[in-house]
N, C-alpha and C positions, 0 to 999 in steps of 0.2 A: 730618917725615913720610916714613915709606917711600916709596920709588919706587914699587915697586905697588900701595900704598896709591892713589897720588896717580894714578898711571895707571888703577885701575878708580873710579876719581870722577871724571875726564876723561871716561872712558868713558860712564857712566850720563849726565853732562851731555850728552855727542855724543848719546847715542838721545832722551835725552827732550825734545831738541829737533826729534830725527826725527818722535818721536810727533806732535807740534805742526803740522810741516811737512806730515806726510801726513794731518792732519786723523783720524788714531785716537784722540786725546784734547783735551780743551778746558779751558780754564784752567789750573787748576791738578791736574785727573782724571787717573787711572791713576797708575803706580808701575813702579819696575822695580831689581832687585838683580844683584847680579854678583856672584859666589865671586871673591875674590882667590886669583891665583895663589900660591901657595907657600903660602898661609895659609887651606887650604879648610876652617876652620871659621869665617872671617869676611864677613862681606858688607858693600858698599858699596850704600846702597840710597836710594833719590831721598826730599828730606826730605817734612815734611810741611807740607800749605799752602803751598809755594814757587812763586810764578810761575817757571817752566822758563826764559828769557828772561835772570834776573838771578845763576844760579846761580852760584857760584863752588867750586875742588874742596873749600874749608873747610865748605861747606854741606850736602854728601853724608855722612852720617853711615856710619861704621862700626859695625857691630854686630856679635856671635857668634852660633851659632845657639841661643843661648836667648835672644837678644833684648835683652840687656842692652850698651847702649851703650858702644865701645872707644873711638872717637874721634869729633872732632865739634863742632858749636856750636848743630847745631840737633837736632829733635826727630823720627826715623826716621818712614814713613809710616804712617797710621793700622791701615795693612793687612800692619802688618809680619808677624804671626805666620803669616799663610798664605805667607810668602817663607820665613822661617827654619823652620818645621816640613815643609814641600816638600824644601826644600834637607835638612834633617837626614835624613830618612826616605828622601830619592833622591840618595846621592853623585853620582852620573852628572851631576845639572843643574848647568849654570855661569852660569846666568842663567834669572831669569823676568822674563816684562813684561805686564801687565797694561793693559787699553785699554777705553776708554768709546766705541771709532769707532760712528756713528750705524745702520751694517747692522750689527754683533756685538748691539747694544745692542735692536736688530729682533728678531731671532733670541732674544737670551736671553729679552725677554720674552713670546714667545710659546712657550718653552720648545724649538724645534725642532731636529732634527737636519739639519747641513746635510751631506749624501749626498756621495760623490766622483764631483762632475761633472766633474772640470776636472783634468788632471795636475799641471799647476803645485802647486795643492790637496795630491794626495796626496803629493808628495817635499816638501813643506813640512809637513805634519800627518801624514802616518801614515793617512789614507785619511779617513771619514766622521768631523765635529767633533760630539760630544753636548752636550745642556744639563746640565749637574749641577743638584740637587737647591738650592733657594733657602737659605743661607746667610749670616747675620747681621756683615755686616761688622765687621771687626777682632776675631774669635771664630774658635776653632780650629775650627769648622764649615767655616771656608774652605779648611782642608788637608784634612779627613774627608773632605766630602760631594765633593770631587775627583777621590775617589782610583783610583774607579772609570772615571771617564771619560777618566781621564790615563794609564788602563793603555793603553802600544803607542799611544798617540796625543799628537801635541806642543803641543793645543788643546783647551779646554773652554769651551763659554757658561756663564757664573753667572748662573743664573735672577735675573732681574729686575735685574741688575747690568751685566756687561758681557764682556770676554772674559779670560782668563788663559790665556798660552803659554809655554811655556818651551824649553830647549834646549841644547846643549851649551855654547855660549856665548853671549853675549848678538846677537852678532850672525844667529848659528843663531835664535836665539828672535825676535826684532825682526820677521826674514823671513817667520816663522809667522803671528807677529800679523798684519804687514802683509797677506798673501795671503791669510789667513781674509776680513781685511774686504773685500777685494775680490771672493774668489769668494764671499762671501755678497750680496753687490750684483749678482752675475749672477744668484747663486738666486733673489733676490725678484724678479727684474725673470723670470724664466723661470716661475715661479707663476702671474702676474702674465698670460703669455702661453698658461699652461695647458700646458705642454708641459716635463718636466723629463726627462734621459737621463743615466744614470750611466755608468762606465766598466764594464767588463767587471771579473769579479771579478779573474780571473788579471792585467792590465791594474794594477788597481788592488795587487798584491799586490805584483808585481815593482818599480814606483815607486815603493812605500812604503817598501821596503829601503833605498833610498837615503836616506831619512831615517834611520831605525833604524842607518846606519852610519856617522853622525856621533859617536857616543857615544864614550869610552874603551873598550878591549878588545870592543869590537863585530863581529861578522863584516860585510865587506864587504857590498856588494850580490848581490843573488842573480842567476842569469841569467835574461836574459830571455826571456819565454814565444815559442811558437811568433804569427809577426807575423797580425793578423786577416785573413779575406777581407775584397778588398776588392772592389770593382766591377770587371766585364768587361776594361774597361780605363780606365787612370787617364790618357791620352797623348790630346793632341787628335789627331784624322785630322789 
C-alpha cells in the first residue's frame, strides 16, 4: 500500500470518528473523501454501511474519479458519485464531508438559508449557507443541483437530507461542517427568540476572504474594512 494511500485512510478514519464524537453524524450516516496527495485523481473515501468505531485503513476504499474502485475490500459510500463528480468538475477541493448533525438536518428540511450571523460562520463558509434543490440520493442530482449553492461558499443544506461541505483539505472542510452545525443551533434558538441580526455586508465580505484563501493559487485575504462605530464609550468610568 502506498504511504499516501494509507495516510489519507488514516485520515478519513481520524474525521469520521470526529463526526461521531461531535455528534454531526449517527451510526453509520454521512460520508467523507479526501484527494490523495500526489494522485489528485484518486480519493480515499469512507466505506459503505461501516460502523466508524471498527474501521480499519484496509476498509477505506480507494476510488478514481469515475468511481471505479483502485483499491479496497469494501464497497465505496452509497453517495459516492456526488464526491467524485465535485471533486472532477472543482480541482481546488481536497476533501468533502457530508453530515446528518440534528440543526443541518432542521435547516435542510425546512429548506432554509442560514444568513451570516456569526464571524466564526463566515471564515468557515464563505458567508450566508443555502438549501439546494431536493436530490435523489447516490444520483448525479447530488453534484448538479449543488452547484449553485457551492458557488463562493464552502456549505450547502441538501433539502430534506442533510449538509455537504467541503474544502481545501479535509481538515479545512470537517471545520466548515462543524461550524455550520453549531451556528445553525444558534439560528434556531434566535428564531425561536424572534430576534435574528446579520453581520454588516462589508463585515461579512472581508471574513469571508479568509476562507476563499485557503484554496491553491488563491489571493490572500483582502483588507480589512474601515472598524464600525461603536458606542460613546466602550471603558468603564
Amino acid at each position: 500500500m502506498k504511504d499516501t494511500w494509507y495516510q489519507a485512510r488514516r485520515m478519513v478514519i481520524t474525521f469520521a470518528r470526529k463526526l461521531q464524537a461531535e455528534r454531526l453524524v449517527y451510526s453509520t450516516a454521512g460520508n467523507i473523501s479526501i484527494r490523495i496527495p500526489g494522485d489528485p485523481e484518486l480519493l480515499a473515501v469512507t466505506p459503505s454501511s461501516m460502523q466508524y468505531d471498527f474501521l480499519e485503513p484496509g476498509d477505506v476504499p480507494v476510488v478514481d474519479l469515475d468511481g471505479e474502485l483502485v483499491d479496497g475490500r469494501t464497497r465505496p459510500t452509497s453517495e459516492l458519485l456526488m464526491h467524485t463528480l465535485i471533486c472532477k468538475r472543482r480541482p481546488e477541493i481536497g476533501s468533502i464531508v457530508h453530515t446528518h448533525g440534528k440543526a443541518v438536518m432542521t435547516m435542510a428540511n425546512l429548506g432554509w438559508t442560514l444568513p451570516p450571523i456569526l464571524t466564526g460562520l463566515c471564515e468557515a463558509a464563505g458567508g450566508a449557507v443555502y438549501t439546494s434543490p431536493y436530490s435523489q440520493p447516490g444520483t448525479v442530482q447530488m453534484a448538479d443541483y449543488t452547484e449553485a449553492a457551492l458557488r463562493d461558499r464552502g456549505a450547502t443544506f441538501l433539502r430534506y437530507h442533510g449538509l455537504l461541505a467541503y474544502g481545501a483539505d479535509v481538515e479545512h472542510a470537517f471545520h466548515t461542517a462543524s461550524v455550520v452545525e453549531g451556528a445553525c443551533e444558534v439560528y434556531l434558538t434566535l428564531r425561536q427568540l424572534g430576534e435574528v441580526h446579520e453581520l454588516p455586508a462589508p463585515q461579512v465580505e472581508w471574513i469571508a476572504s479568509y476562507w476563499r484563501a485557503q484554496f491553491p493559487g488563491a489571493p490572500g485575504p483582502i483588507p480589512p474594512p474601515d472598524p464600525l462605530p461603536g458606542p460613546e464609550s466602550v471603558l468603564a468610568p
